[in-house]
C-alpha positions as CSV (number, residue, x, y, z in Angstrom):
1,X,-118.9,-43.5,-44.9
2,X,-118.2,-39.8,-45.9
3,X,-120.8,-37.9,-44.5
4,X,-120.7,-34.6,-43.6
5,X,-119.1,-34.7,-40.2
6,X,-115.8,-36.3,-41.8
7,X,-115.4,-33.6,-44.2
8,X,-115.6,-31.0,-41.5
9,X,-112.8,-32.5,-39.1
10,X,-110.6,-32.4,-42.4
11,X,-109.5,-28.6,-41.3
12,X,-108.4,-28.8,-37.9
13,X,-106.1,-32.0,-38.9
14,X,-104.2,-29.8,-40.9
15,X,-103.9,-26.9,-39.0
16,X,-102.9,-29.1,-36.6
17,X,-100.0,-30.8,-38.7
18,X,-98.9,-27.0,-39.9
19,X,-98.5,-26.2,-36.0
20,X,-96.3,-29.2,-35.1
21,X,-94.2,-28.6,-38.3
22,X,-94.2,-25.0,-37.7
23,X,-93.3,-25.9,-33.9
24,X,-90.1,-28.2,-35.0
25,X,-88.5,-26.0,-37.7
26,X,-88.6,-23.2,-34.7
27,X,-87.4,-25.5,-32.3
28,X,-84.6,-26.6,-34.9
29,X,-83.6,-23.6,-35.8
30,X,-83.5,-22.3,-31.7
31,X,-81.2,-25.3,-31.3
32,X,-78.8,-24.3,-34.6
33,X,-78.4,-20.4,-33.2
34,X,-77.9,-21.8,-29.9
35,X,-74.8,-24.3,-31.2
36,X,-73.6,-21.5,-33.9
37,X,-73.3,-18.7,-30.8
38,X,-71.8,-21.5,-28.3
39,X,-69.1,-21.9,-31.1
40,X,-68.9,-18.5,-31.9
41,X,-68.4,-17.4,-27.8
42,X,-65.9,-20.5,-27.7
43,X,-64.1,-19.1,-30.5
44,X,-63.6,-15.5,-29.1
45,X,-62.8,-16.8,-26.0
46,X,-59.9,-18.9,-28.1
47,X,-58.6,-16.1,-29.2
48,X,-59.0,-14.3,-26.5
49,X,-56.9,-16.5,-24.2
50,X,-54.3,-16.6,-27.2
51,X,-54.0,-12.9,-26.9
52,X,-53.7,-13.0,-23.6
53,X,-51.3,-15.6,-23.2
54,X,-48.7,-13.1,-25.3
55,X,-47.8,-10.8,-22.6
56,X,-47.6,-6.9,-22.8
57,X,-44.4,-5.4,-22.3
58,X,-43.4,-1.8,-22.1
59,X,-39.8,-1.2,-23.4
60,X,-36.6,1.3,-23.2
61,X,-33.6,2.2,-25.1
62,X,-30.4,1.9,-23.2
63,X,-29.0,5.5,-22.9
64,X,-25.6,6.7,-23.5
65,X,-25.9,10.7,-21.8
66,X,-23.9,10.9,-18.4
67,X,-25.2,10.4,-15.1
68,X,-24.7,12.5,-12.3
69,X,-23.9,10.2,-9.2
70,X,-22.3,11.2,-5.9
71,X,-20.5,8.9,-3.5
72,X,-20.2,9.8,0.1
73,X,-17.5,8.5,2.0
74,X,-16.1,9.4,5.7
75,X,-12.6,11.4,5.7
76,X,-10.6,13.4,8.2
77,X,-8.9,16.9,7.2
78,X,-5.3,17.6,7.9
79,X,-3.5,20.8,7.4
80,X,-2.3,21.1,4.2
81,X,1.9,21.6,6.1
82,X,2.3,20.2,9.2
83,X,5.7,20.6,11.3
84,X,6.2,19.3,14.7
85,X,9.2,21.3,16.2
86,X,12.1,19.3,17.8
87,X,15.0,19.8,19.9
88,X,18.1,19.8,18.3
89,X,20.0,20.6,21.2
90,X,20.0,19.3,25.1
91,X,19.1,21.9,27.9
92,X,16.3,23.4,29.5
93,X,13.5,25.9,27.9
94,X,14.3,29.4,28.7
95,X,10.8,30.9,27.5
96,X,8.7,30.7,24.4
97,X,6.6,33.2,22.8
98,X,3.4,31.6,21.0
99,X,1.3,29.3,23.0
100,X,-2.0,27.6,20.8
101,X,-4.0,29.1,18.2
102,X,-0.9,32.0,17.4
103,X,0.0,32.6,14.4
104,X,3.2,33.2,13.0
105,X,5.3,33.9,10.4
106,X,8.2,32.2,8.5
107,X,11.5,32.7,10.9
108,X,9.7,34.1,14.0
109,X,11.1,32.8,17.4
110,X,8.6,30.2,19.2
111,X,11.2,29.6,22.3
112,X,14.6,29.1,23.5
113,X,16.6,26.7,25.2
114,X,19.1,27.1,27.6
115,X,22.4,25.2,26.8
116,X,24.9,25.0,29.5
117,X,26.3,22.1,28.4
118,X,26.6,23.2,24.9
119,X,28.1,26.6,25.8
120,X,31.1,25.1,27.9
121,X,31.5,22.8,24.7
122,X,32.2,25.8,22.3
123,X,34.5,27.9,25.0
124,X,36.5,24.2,25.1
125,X,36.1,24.2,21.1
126,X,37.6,27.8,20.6
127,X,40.7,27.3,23.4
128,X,41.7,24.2,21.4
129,X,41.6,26.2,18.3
130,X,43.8,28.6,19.3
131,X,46.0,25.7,20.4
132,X,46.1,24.2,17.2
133,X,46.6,27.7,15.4
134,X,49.3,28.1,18.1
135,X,50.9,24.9,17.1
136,X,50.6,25.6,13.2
137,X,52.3,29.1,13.5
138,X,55.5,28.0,15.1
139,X,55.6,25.0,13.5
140,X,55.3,27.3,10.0
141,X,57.9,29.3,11.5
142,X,60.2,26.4,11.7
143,X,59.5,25.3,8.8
144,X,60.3,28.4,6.8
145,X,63.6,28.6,8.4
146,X,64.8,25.1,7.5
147,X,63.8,25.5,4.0
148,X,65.7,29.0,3.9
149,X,68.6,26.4,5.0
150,X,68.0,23.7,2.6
151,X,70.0,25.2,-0.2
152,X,73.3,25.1,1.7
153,X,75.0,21.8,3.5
154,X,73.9,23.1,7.4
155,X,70.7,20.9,7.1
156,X,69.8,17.7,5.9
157,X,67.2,17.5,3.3
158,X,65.6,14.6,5.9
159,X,65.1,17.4,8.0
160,X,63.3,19.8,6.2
161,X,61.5,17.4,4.7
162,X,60.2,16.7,8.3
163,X,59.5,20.3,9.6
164,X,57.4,20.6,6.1
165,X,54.8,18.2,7.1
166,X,54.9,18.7,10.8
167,X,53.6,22.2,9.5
168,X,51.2,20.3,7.0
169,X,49.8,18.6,10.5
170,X,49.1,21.5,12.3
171,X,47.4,23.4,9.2
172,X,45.1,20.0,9.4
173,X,44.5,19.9,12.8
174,X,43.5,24.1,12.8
175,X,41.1,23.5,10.6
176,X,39.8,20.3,12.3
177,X,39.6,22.6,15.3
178,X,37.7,25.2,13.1
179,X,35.7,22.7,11.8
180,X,34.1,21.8,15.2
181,X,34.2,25.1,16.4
182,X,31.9,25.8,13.4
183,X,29.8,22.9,14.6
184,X,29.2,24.2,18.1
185,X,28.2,27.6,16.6
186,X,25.6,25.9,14.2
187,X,24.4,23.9,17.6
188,X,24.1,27.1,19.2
189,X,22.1,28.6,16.3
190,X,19.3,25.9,17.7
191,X,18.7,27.1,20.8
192,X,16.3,29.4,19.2
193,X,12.9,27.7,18.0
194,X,11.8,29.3,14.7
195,X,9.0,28.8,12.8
196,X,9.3,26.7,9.5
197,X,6.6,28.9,7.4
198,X,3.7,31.0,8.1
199,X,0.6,29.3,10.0
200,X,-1.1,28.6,13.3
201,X,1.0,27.0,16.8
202,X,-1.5,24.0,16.9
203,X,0.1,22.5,19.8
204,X,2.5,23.4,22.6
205,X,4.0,20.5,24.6
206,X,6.7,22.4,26.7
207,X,6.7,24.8,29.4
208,X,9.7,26.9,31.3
209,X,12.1,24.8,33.1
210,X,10.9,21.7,31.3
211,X,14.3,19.6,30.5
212,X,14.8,19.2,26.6
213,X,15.9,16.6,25.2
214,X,17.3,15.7,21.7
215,X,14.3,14.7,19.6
216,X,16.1,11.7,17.6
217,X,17.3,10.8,20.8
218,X,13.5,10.1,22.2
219,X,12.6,14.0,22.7
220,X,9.1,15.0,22.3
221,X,7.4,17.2,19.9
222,X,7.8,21.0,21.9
223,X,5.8,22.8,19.3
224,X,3.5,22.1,16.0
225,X,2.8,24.9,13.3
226,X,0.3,23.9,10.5
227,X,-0.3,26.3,7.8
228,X,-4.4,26.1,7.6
229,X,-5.7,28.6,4.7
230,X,-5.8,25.0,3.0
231,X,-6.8,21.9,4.1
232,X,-6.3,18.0,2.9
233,X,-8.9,15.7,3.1
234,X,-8.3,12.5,3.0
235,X,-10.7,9.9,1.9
236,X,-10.6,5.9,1.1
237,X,-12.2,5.0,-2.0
238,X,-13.5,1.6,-2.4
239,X,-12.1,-0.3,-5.4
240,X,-14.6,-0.6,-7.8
241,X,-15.3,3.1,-7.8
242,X,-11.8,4.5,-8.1
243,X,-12.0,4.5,-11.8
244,X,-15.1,7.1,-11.8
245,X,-13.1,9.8,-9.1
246,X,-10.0,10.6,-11.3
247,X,-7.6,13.6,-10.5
248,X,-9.7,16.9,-10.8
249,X,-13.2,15.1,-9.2
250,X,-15.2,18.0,-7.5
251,X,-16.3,17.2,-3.8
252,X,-18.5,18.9,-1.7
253,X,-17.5,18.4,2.3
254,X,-19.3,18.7,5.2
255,X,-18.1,18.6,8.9
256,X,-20.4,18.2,12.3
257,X,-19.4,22.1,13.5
258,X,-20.8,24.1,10.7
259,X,-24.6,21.7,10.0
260,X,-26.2,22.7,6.9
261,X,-22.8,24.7,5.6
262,X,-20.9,23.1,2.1
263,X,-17.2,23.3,1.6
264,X,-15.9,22.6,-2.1
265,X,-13.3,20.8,-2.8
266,X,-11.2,18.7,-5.4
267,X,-9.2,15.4,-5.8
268,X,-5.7,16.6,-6.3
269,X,-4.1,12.8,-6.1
270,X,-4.4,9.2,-5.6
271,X,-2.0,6.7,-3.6
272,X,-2.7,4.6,-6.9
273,X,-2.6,1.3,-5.0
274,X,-5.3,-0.9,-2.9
275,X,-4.8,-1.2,1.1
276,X,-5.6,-4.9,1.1
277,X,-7.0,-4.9,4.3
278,X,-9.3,-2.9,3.0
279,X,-10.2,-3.0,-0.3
280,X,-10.0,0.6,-0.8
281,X,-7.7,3.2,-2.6
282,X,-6.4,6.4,-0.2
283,X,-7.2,10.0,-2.4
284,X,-6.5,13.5,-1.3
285,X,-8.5,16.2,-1.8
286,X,-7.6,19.7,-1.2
287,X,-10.2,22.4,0.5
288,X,-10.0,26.3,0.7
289,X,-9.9,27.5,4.4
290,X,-8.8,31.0,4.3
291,X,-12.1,31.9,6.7
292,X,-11.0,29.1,8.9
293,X,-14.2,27.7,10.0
294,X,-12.7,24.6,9.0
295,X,-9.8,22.7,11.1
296,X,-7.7,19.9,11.2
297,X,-8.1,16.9,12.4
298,X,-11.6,17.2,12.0
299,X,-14.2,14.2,10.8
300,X,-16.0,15.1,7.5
301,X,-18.3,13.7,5.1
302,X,-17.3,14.2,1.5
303,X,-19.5,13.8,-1.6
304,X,-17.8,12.9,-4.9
305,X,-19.2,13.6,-8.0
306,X,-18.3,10.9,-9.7
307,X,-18.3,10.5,-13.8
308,X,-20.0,8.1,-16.1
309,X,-17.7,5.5,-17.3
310,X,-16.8,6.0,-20.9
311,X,-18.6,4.0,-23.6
312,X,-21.2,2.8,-21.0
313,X,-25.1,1.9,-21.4
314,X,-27.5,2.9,-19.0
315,X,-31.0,1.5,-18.5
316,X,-33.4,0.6,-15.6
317,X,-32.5,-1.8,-12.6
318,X,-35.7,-3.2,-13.2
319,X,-34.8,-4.4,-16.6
320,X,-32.2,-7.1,-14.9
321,X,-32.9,-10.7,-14.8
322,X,-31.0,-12.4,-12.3
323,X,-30.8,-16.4,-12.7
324,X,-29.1,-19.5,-12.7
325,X,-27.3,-18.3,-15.8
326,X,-26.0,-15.0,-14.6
327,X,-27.2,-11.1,-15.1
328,X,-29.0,-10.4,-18.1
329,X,-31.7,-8.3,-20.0
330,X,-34.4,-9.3,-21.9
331,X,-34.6,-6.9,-25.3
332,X,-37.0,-7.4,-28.0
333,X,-36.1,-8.6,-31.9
334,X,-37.6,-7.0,-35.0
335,X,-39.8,-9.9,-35.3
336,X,-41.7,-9.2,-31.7
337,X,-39.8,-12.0,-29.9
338,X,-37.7,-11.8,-26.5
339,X,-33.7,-12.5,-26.7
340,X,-31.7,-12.4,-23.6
341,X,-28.6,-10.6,-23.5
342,X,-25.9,-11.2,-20.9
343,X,-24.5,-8.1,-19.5
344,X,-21.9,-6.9,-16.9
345,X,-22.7,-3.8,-14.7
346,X,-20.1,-1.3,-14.6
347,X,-21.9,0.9,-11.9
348,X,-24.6,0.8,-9.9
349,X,-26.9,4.2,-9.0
350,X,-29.8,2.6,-7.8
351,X,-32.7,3.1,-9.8
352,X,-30.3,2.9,-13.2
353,X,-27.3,0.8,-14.1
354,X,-24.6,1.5,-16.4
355,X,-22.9,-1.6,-18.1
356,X,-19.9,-2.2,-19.8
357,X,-21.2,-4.9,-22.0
358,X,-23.8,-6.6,-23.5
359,X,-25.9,-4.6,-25.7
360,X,-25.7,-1.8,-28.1
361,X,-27.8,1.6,-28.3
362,X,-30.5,0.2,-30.8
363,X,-31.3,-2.2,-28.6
364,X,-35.2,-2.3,-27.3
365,X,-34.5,-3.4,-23.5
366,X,-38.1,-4.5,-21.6
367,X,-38.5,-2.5,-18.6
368,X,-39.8,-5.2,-16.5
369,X,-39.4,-8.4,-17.9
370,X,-42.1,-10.8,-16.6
371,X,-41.2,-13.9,-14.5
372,X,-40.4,-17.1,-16.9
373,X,-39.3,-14.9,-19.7
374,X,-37.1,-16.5,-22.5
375,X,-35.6,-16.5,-25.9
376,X,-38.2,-16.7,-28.5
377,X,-41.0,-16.0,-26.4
378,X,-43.6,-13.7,-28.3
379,X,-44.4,-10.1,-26.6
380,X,-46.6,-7.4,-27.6
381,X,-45.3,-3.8,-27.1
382,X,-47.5,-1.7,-24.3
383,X,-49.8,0.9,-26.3
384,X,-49.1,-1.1,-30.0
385,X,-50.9,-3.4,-32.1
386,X,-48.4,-6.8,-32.1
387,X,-47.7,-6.1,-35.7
388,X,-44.7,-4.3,-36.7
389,X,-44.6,-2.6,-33.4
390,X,-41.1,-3.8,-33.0
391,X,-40.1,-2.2,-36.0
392,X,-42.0,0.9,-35.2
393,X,-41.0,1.6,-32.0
394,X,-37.0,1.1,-33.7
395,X,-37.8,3.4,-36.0
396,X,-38.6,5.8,-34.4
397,X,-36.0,5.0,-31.9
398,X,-33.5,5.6,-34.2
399,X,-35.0,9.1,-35.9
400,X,-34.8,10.5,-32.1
401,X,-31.1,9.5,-32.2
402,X,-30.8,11.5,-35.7
């Protein structure tokens, strides 16, 4: 039956059909963006992770200019001529002329000794000299007659022969006798306590009256004289650094008296050999004291300026890897890949190391190395593509050294 009311619900059938298709190519193609930008976002996020997984490092070139490092050490100072002032001769002091803090001059007279003993020594010296000079003259007397004799038969040649060397005797034994009067006299000559050079009495350990004794045979020191214009230092320098404080090292000194106040000074010698009790070379420095502020005996603290090791590297501290393997540093190849170096420090200023070994000036150190870092793990450089920074950053590297 095809009446009218069939044909007119024809139409909406097919509307109907154009929605539903029109509904599922929307919902298709909703579905296909949805799975193109899901693989899209997992894709970035791929790469993303790959790029981050290469890590960023920022990186140095090991330097070869000097650094300026100072070492400070306790020393003491000691006069640059010290000379305690013995007894040479027995008595008792008779005065002295220069108690502490004098100053005197080469030869001037510090005190004198009374010498009894001494004295009767060199009158009993003298008599027996004349004895013996006594002795010698008659015996030359003698002597000279028996030879005027020998010529004829009165005398036996025996005879003169014997009055010749008792003559010879006596010459000897005058001059023995001279010889200890001589000896007396230089004794004598000690009584007086002079003063070696110029400089300062530093110490008086005698009064009047006091008994003297010899001072090999267990006298003590009566007087000291330092000469103080100039003053040694003396400093002990551990191992390791006496090869950076060579002869001609400038110091700068300061002692507890004078705070804030700088005394320069300079190494003038090493004891070239290691205490072994204490690991450490003795050096002497000398200061210039002609105000005097400074003074022996004192404490100081010195400041050496040491010197870079010759031929040495320096680069960050940070740049060390310590591990199981040793010290090294990590540096980067041309082809933006890590290689660890093994290196030896030669000296350590705190915030920079110089080595001795282990890598050369073109080398591209990384400042600080990430944890887990090895050989032949990729890096990009801080600031730079990953591309040809490594040969970039070489380049112009080695145009700053040109």
């Amino acid at each position: 039956m095809s009446g009218p009311d069939s044909t007119a619900r024809h139409p909406p059938t097919r509307r109907l059909r154009l929605l539903g298709l029109a509904f599922v190519v929307a919902a298709i193609s909703l579905v296909a963006f949805g799975l193109v930008s899901r693989a899209a976002q997992e894709a970035r996020l791929h790469q993303l992770a790959t790029e981050q997984a290469v890590p960023t490092v920022a990186v140095v070139a090991p330097s070869a200019v000097a650094n300026h490092a100072t070492l400070e050490l306790p020393g003491r100072l000691e006069a640059y001529i010290r000379a305690p002032i013995y007894a040479r001769v027995p008595g008792y002091l008779k005065s002295w002329k220069y108690d502490i803090g004098g100053r005197v001059k080469a030869g001037d007279v510090l005190g004198e000794i009374d010498t009894p003993d001494l004295d009767q020594q060199l009158v009993q010296s003298r008599a027996s000299l004349s004895v013996a000079q006594a002795n010698a003259k008659l015996a030359q007397i003698g002597a000279e007659r028996w030879q005027s004799l020998a010529g004829t038969d009165a005398v036996a040649k025996e005879d003169v022969d014997q009055r010749t060397f008792t003559w010879n005797a006596d010459i000897a034994q005058v001059r023995a006798a001279q010889a200890d009067v001589d000896r007396l006299v230089a004794e004598e000559g000690f009584k007086r306590l002079v003063s070696p050079f110029d400089g300062i009495v530093t110490a008086r350990d005698t009064d009047i009256g006091a008994l003297i004794n010899v001072g090999a045979a267990g006298g003590a020191e009566l007087f000291v004289v330092s000469e103080t214009s100039k003053l040694r230092v003396y400093v002990n320098v551990p191992q390791n650094f006496v090869p950076n404080v060579p002869p001609g090292t400038a110091a700068t000194i300061t002692v507890p008296e004078h705070p804030g106040k700088t005394y320069c000074g300079t190494v003038e010698a090493s004891a070239q050999a290691v205490n072994p009790s204490s690991g450490t070379t003795l050096m002497q420095l000398i200061v210039d004291n002609r105000t005097g502020e400074l003074m022996p005996g004192d404490f100081a603290s010195i400041q050496l300026q040491m010197t870079s090791a010759p031929h040495a590297l320096s680069i960050p501290s940070s740049a060390l890897i310590f591990d199981s393997n040793g010290l090294s540093v990590a540096t980067v190849g041309t082809d933006g890949r890590v290689v660890l170096k093994p290196v030896s420090i030669q000296r350590d200023l705190g915030a920079v190391v110089e080595l001795s070994s282990g890598l050369v000036p073109s080398d591209l150190v990384i400042e600080n190395p990430p944890d887990g870092i090895v050989t032949g793990t990729a890096v990009h450089l801080a600031g730079r593509p990953a591309t040809g920074v490594v040969a970039t950053a070489r380049q112009r590297h080695e145009s700053a050294k040109s």
